[in-house]
C-alpha positions as CSV (number, residue, x, y, z in Angstrom):
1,X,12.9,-34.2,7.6
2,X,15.0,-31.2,6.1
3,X,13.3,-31.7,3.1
4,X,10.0,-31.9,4.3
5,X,10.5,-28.9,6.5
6,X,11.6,-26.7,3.1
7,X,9.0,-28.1,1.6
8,X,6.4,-27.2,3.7
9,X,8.0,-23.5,4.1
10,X,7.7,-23.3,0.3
11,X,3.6,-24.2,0.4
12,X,3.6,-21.9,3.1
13,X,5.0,-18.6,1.6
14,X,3.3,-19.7,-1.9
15,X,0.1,-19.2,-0.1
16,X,0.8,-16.1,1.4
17,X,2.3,-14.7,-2.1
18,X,-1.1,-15.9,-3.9
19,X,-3.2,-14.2,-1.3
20,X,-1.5,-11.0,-1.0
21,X,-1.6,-11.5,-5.2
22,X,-5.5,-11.7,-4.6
23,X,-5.8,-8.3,-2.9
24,X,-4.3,-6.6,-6.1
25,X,-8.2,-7.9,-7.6
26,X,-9.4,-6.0,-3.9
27,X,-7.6,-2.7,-5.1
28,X,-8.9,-3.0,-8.6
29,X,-12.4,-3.0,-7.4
30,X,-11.8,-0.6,-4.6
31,X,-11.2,1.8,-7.1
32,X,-13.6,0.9,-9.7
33,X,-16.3,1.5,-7.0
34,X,-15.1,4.8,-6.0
35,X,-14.2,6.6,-9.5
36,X,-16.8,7.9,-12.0
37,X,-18.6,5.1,-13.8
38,X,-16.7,6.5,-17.2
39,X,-13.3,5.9,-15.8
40,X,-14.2,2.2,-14.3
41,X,-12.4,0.3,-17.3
42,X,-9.4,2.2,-17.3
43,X,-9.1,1.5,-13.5
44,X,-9.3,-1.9,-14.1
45,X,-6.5,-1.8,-16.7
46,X,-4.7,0.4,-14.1
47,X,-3.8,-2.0,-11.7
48,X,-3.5,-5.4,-13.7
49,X,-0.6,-3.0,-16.3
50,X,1.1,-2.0,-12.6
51,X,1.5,-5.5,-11.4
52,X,3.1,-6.7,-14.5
53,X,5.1,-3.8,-15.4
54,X,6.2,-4.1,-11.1
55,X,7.2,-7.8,-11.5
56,X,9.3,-6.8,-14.2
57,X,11.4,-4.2,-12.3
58,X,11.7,-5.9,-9.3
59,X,12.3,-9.2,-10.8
60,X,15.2,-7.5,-12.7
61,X,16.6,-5.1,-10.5
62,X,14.5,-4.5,-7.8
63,X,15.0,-7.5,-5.3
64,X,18.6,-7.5,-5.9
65,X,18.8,-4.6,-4.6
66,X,16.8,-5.4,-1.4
67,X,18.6,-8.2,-1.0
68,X,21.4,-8.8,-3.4
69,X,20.1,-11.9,-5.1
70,X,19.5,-12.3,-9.2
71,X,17.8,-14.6,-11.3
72,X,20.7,-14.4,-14.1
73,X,21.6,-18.3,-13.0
74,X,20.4,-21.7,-13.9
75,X,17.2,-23.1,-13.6
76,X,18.4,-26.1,-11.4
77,X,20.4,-23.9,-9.2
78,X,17.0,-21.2,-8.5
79,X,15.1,-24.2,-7.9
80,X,17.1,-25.7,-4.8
81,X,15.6,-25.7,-1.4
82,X,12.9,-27.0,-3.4
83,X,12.4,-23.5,-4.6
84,X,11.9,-21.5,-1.4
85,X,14.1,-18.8,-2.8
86,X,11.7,-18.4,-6.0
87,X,8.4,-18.4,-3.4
88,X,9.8,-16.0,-1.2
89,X,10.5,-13.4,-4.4
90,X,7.3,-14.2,-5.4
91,X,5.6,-12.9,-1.7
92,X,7.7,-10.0,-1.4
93,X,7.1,-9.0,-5.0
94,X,3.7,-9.1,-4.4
95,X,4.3,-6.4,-1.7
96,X,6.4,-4.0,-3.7
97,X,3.8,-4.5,-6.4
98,X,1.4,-2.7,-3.9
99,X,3.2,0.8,-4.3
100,X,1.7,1.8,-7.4
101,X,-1.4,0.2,-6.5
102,X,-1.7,2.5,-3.8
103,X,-0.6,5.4,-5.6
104,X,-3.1,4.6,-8.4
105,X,-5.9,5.1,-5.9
106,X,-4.7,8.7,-5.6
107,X,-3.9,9.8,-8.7
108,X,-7.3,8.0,-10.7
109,X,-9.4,9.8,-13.2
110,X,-6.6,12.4,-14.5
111,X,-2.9,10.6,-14.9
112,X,-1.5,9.3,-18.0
113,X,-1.1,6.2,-18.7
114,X,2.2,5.4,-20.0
115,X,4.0,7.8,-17.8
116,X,2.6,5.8,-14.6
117,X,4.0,3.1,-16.2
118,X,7.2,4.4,-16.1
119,X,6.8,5.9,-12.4
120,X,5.7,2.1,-11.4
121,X,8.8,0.6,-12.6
122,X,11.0,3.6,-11.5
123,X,9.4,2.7,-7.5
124,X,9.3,-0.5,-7.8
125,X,12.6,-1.2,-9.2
126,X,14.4,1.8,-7.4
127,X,12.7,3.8,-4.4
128,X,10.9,1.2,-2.7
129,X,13.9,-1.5,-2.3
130,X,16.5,0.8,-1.5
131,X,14.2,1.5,1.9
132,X,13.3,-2.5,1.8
133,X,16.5,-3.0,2.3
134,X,17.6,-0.8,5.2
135,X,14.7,-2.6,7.2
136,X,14.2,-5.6,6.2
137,X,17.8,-6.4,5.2
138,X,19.8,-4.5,7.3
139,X,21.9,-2.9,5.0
140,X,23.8,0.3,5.6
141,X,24.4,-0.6,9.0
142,X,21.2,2.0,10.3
143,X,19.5,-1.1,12.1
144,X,22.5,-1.6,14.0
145,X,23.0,1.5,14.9
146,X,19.4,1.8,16.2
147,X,20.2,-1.1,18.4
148,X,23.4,0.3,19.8
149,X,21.7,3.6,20.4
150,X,18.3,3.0,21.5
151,X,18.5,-0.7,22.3
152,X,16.1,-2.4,19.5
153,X,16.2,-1.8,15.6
154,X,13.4,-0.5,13.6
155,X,10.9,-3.2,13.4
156,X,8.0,-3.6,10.7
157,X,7.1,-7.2,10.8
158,X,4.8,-6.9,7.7
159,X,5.0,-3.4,6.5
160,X,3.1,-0.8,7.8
161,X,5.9,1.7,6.9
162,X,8.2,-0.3,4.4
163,X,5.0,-0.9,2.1
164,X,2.2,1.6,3.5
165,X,3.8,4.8,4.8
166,X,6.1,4.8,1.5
167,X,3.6,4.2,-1.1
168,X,0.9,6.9,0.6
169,X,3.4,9.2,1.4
170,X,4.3,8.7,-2.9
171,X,0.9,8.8,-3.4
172,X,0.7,12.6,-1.7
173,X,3.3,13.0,-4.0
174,X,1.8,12.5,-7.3
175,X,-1.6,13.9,-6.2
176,X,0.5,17.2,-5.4
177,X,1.9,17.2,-8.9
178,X,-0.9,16.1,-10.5
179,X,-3.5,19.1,-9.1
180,X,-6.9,18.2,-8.8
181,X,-9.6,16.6,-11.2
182,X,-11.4,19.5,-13.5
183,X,-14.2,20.5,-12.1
184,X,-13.7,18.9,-8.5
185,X,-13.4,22.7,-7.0
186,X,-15.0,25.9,-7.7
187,X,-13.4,29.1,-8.0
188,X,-15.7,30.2,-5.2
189,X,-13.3,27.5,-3.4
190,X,-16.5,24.8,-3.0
191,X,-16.5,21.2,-3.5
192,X,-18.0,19.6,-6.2
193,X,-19.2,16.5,-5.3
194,X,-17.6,12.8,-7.2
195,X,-19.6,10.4,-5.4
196,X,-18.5,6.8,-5.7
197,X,-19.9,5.4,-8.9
198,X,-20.6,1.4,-7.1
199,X,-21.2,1.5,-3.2
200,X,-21.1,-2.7,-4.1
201,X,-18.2,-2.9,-6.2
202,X,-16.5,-0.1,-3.5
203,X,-17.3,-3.1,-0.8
204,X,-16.4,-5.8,-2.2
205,X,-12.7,-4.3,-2.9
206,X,-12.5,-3.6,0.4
207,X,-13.7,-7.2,1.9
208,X,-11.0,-9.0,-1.1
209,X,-8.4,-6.3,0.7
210,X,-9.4,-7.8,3.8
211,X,-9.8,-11.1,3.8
212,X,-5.7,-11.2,1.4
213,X,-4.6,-8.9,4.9
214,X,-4.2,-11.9,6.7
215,X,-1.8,-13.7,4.6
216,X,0.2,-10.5,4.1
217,X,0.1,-9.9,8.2
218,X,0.4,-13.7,9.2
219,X,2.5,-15.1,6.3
220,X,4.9,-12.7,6.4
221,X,6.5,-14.8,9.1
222,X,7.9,-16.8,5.7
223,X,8.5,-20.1,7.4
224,X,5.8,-22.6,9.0
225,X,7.8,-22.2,12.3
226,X,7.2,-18.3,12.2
227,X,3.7,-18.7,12.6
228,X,1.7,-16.9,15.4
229,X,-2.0,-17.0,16.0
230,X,-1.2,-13.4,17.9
231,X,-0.6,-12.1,14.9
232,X,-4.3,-13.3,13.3
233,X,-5.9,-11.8,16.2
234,X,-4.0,-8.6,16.5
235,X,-4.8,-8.5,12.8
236,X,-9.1,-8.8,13.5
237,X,-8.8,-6.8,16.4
238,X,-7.2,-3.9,14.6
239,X,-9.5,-4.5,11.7
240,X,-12.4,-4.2,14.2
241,X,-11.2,-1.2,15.5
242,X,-10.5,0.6,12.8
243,X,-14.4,-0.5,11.3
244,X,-16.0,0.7,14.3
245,X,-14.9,4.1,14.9
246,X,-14.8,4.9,11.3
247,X,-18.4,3.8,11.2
248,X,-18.6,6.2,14.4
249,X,-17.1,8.9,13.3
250,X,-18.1,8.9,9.7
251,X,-21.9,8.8,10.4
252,X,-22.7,5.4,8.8
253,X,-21.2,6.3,5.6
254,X,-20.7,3.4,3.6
255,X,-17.0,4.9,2.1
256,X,-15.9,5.7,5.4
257,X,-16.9,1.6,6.9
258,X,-15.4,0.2,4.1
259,X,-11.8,2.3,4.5
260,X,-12.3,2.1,8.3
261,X,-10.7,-2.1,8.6
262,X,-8.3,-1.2,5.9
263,X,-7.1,1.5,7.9
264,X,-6.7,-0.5,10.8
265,X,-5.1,-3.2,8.9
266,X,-2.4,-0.5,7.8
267,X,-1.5,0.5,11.1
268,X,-1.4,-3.1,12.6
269,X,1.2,-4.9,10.5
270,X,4.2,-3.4,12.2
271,X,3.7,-4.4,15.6
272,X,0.8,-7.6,15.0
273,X,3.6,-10.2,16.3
274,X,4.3,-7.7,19.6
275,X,1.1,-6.2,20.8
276,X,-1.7,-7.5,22.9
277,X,-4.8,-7.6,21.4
278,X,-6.1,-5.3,23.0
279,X,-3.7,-2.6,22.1
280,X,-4.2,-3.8,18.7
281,X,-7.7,-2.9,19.0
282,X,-6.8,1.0,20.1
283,X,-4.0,1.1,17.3
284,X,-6.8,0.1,14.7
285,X,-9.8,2.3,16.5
286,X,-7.0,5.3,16.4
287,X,-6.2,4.5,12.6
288,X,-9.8,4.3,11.7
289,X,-10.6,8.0,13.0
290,X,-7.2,8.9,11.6
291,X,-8.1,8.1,8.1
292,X,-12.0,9.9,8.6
293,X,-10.8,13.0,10.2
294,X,-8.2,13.7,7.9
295,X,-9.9,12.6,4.6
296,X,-12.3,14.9,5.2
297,X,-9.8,17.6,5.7
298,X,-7.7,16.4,2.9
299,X,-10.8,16.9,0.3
300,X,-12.6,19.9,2.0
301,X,-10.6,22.2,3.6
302,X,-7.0,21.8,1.7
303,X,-8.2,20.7,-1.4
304,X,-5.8,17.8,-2.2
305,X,-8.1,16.0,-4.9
306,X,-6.3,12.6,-3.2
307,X,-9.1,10.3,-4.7
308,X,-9.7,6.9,-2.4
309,X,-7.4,8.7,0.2
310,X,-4.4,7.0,-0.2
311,X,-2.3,9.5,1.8
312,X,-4.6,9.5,4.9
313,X,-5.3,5.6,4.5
314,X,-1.7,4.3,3.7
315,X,0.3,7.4,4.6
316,X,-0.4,8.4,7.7
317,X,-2.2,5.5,9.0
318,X,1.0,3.3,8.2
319,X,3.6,6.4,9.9
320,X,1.4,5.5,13.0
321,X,1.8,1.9,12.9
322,X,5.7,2.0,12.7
323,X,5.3,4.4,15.8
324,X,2.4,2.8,17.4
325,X,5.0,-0.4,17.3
326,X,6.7,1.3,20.0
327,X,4.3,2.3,22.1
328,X,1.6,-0.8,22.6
329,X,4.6,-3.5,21.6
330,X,6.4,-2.2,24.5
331,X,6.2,-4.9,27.5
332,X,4.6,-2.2,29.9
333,X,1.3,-1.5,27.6
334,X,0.7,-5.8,27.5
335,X,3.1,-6.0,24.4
336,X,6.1,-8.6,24.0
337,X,8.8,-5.7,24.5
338,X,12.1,-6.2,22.3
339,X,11.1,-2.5,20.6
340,X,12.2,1.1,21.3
341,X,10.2,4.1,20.5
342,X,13.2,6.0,19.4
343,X,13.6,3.8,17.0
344,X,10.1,3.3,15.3
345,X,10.2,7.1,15.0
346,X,13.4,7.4,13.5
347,X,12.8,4.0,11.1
348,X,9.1,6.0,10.6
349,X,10.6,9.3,9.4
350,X,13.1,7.6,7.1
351,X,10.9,5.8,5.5
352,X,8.1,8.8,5.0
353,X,11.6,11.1,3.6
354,X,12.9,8.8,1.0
355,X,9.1,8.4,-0.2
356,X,8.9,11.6,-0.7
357,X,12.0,12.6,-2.1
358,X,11.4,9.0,-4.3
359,X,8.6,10.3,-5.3
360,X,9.6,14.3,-5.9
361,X,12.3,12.7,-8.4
362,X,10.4,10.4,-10.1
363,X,7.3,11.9,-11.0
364,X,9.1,15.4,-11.1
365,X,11.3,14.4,-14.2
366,X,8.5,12.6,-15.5
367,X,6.4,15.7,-15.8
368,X,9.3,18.0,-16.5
369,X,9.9,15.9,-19.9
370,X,7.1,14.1,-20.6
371,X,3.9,15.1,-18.6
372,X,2.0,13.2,-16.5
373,X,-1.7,15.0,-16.7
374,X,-4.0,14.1,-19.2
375,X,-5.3,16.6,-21.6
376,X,-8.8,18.3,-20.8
377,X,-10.6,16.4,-23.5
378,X,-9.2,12.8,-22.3
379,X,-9.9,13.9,-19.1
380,X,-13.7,15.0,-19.9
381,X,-14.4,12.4,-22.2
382,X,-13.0,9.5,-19.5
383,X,-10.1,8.2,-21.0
384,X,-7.8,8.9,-17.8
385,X,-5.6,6.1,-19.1
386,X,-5.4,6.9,-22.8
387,X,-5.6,3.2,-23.6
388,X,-7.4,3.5,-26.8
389,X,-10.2,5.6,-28.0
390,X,-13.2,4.3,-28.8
391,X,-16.1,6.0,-30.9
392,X,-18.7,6.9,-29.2
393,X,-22.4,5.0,-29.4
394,X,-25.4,5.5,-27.7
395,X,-24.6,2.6,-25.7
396,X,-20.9,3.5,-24.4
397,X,-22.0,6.9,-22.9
398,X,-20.0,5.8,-20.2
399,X,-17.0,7.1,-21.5
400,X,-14.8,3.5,-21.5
């Protein structure tokens, strides 16, 4: 029966680990919708180079520092418990491989390309662990002393702030240093409008996204005994939610739908195994009109060139759900109690500084010494990524 049981754990989190792996395609095409049709290939190229160059660091360096396991061991010895250890690397790799996905999103149509490279396995191996660690790990004793002070440890059940918050918060980051796309704002201080380049390929990024959310909410329980159906429904409820007020509030526009059940997604996966459905259907709603109302101030009033809106969608929508967490998960709003506010705010706010300081150091030395901003002619010509350069023909006026 032991046997069975590790067994069955191990199909379990494989599952999880290849649909979670399946939403990387759902960020590829979520940007390949939204930047200019001549920087589609190189956002394709984008995201497949992250994940690889991100299993290398955390495969290396990163998980052992999140929780203080390496690979440098035989085969026969990673492969006991019929190999639950490898799965489970495999799953939460697949989540750390998300940071420079997000970021991606944020800094498209202008970055470099081998510099990202180095940023992704900088984050991946260094910045995000060190905060995976603290809350999924307990190390440095800060979870126990958010128990002994406020009564309940900082809780994230699948990562609205370990995964979300950090990687938008980076994302704001790069963006900052980064400045905006040539051309996006006038010197008479006006937007030029970048519409999305494939309303289709836009939607179907976002439906991949959200149809992989539900192994990355539900499977992040790890073992078949973890399951809970609450934390499917929270999950649709807060995807609903989110959808329908960003369809509200964003005046049927067909960017704003599709973001709106990511959004909600985001802010769901801390609290999805504590909240009632229905407060998951208020955190998503409040996330979806989060993300609309602050995208739009993002692009047009501050002008942060922050391309799909990774800060308002990941950022800030995943700050909420660590602190929402402690409001609706708390037993007097319907939710299964065991959480403290205190301590979703604190957990929030730790995870948001070390993003940003993360992200200050990494990309700051990387444009210090090597420069992370492509030239104007790469940049006008579409080769955001500096992959190769190909000569121009009548039929690649795209740019690619």
């Amino acid at each position: 029966m032991e046997e069975l049981k590790f067994s069955s754990d191990v199909l379990f989190v494989l599952l999880g680990a290849i649909m979670v792996l399946a939403m990387h395609a759902g960020f590829a095409f979520l940007e390949l919708g939204t930047v200019r049709k001549k920087n589609q290939v190189n956002a394709l190229v984008k995201i497949l180079s992250d994940l690889a160059v991100s299993t290398l660091a955390y495969f290396f360096i990163g998980y052992s520092i999140a929780y203080g396991m390496n690979f440098f061991v035989g085969a026969e010895e990673l492969a006991q418990k019929n190999g639950y250890d490898l799965v489970k690397f495999f799953f939460l790799m697949t989540f750390a491989a998300a940071i420079p996905a997000i970021v991606s999103g944020g800094i498209a149509e202008r970055a470099k390309f081998n510099p990202q490279l180095a940023a992704t396995f900088m984050l991946v191996g260094f910045v995000y662990p060190f905060f995976e660690g603290i809350a999924w790990n307990n190390h440095y004793g800060i979870q126990e002393w958010l128990k002994t002070t406020y009564g309940a440890g900082f809780h994230d059940f699948a990562g609205s702030v370990v995964v979300h918050a950090v990687g938008g918060w980076i994302g704001l980051v790069a963006v900052l240093l980064l400045g905006a796309r040539r051309g996006r704002y006038t010197k008479e201080g006006r937007v030029s409008a970048h519409p999305p380049s494939s309303i289709p390929f836009l939607a179907l990024g976002a439906w991949i996204l959200t149809v992989g959310w539900f192994g990355f909410n539900v499977m992040s329980a790890q073992t078949i005994t973890g399951i809970s159906g609450l934390v499917a429904v929270n999950s649709l409820m807060a995807m609903v939610g989110g959808t329908l007020t960003a369809l509200w509030l964003g005046k049927n526009d067909p960017g704003f739908v599709h973001n709106g059940p990511l959004a909600g997604l985001v802010a769901v996966c801390a609290g999805s195994d504590l909240m009632h459905p229905v407060g998951a259907l208020i955190v998503g709603g409040i996330a979806g009109a989060l993300f609309v109302v602050m995208f739009t101030l993002t692009q047009n009033r501050w002008k942060i060139d922050d391309v799909l809106g990774v800060w308002p969608l990941h950022g800030l929508c995943g700050a909420w759900g660590g602190i929402a967490a402690g409001i609706f998960g708390a037993k007097a709003l319907g939710g299964m109690g065991g959480v403290s506010f205190m301590s979703q705010l604190i957990g929030t706010l730790m995870g948001v500084g070390i993003a940003l300081a993360g992200g200050f150091i990494v990309y700051g030395l990387l444009k210090k010494f090597f420069g992370i901003r492509l030239d104007p002619e790469e940049e006008f010509n579409g080769a955001d990524l500096s992959i190769h350069k190909i000569t121009a023909t009548p039929e690649r006026e795209s740019g690619w």
